[in-house]
ChimeraX commands (.cxc) that place a marker at each C-alpha (Angstrom):
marker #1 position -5.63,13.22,17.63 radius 0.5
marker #1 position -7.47,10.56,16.02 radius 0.5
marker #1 position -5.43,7.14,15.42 radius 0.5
marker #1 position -6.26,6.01,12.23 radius 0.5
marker #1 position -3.91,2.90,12.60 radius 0.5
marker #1 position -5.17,-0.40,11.16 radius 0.5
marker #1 position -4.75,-3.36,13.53 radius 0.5
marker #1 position -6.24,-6.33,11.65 radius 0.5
marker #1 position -6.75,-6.66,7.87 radius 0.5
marker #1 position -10.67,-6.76,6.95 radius 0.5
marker #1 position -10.84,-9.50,4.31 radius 0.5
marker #1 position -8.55,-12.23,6.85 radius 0.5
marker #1 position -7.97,-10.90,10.18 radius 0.5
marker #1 position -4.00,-11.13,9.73 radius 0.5
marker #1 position -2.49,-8.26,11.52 radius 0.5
marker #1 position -1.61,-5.43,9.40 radius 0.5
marker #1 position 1.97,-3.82,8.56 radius 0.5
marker #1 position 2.89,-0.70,7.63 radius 0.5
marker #1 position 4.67,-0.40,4.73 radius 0.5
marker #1 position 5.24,1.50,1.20 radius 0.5
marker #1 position 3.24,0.53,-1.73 radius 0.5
marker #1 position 4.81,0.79,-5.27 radius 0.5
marker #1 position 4.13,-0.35,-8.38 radius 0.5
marker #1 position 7.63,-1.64,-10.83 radius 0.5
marker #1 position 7.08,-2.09,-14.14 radius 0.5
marker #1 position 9.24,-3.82,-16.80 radius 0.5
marker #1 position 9.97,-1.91,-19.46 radius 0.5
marker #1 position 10.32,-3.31,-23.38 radius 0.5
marker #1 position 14.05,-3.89,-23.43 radius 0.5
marker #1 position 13.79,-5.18,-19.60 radius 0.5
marker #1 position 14.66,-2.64,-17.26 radius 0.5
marker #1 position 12.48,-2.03,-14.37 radius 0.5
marker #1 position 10.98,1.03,-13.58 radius 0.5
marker #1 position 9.25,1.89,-9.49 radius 0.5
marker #1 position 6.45,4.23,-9.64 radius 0.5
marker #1 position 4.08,5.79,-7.37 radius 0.5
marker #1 position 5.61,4.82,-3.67 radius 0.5
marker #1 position 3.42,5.85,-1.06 radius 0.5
marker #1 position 2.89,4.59,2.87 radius 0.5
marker #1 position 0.07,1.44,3.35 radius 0.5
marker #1 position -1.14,-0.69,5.70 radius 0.5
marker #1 position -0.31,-3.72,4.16 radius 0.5
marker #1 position -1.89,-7.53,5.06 radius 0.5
marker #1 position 0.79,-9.77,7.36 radius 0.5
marker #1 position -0.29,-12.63,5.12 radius 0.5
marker #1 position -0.15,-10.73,1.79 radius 0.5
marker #1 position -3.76,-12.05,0.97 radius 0.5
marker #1 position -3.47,-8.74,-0.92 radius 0.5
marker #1 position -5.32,-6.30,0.56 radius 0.5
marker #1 position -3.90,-2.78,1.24 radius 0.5
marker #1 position -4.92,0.91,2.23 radius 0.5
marker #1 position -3.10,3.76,1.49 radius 0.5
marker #1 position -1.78,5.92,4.76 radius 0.5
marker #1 position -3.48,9.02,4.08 radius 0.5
marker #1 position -0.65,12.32,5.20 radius 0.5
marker #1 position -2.05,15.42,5.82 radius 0.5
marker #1 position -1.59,17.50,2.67 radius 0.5
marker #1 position -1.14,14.69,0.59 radius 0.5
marker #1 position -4.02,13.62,-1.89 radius 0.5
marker #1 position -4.92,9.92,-2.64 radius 0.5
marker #1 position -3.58,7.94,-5.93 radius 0.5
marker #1 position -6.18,5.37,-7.39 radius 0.5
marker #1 position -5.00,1.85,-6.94 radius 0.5
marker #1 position -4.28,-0.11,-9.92 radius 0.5
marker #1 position -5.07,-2.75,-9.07 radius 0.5
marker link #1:1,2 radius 0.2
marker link #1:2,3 radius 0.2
marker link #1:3,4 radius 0.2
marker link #1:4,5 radius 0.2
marker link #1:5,6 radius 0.2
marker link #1:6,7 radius 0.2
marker link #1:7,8 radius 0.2
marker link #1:8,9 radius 0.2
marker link #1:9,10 radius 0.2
marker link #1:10,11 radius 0.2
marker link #1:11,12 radius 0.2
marker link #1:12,13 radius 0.2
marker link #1:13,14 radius 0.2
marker link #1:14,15 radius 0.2
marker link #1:15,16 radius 0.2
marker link #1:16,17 radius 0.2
marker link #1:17,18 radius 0.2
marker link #1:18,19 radius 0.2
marker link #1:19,20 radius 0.2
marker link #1:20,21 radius 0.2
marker link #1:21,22 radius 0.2
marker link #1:22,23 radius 0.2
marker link #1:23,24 radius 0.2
marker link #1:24,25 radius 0.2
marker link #1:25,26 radius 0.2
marker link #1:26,27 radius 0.2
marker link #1:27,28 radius 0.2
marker link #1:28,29 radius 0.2
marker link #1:29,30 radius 0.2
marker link #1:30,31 radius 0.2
marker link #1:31,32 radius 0.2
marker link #1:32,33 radius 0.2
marker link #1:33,34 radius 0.2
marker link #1:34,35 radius 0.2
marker link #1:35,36 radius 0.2
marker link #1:36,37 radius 0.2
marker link #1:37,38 radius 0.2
marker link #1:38,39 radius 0.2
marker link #1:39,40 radius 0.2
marker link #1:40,41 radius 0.2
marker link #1:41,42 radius 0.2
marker link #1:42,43 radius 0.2
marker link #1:43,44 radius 0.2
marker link #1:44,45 radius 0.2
marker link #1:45,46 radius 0.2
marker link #1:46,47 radius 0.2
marker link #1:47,48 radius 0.2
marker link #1:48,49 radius 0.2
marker link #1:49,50 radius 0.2
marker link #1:50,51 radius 0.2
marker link #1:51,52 radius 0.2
marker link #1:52,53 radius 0.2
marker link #1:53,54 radius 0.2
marker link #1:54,55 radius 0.2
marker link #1:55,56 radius 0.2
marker link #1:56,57 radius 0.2
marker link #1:57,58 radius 0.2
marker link #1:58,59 radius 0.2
marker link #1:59,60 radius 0.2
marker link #1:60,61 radius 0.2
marker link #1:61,62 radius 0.2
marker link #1:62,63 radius 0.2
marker link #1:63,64 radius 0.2
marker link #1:64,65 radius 0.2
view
């Protein structure tokens, strides 16, 4: 089985995390709402680049950013 772990983040070379990316919006009269939570590798030094940890069965959301 192919390992399809990222060890060092592309645009730094900080190592990479795994983690869950989601997005929290604030909503009109202020409450905050979490959206779209998903497993990333995720930059050490938060220079903000992620990627998405693909599951098998599981399609791909567009970033948003």
């Amino acid at each position: 089985m192919k390992n399809n772990r990222l060890l060092f983040c592309p645009d730094c070379g900080a190592r990479m995390i795994e983690d869950a990316w989601d997005i929290i919006t604030e909503m009109p009269n202020g409450d905050l709402v979490q959206d779209i939570v998903y497993p990333a590798w995720v930059c050490s030094d938060f220079c903000g680049y992620y990627e998405e940890i693909k599951l098998q069965g599981e399609e791909q959301h567009d970033s948003l950013f």
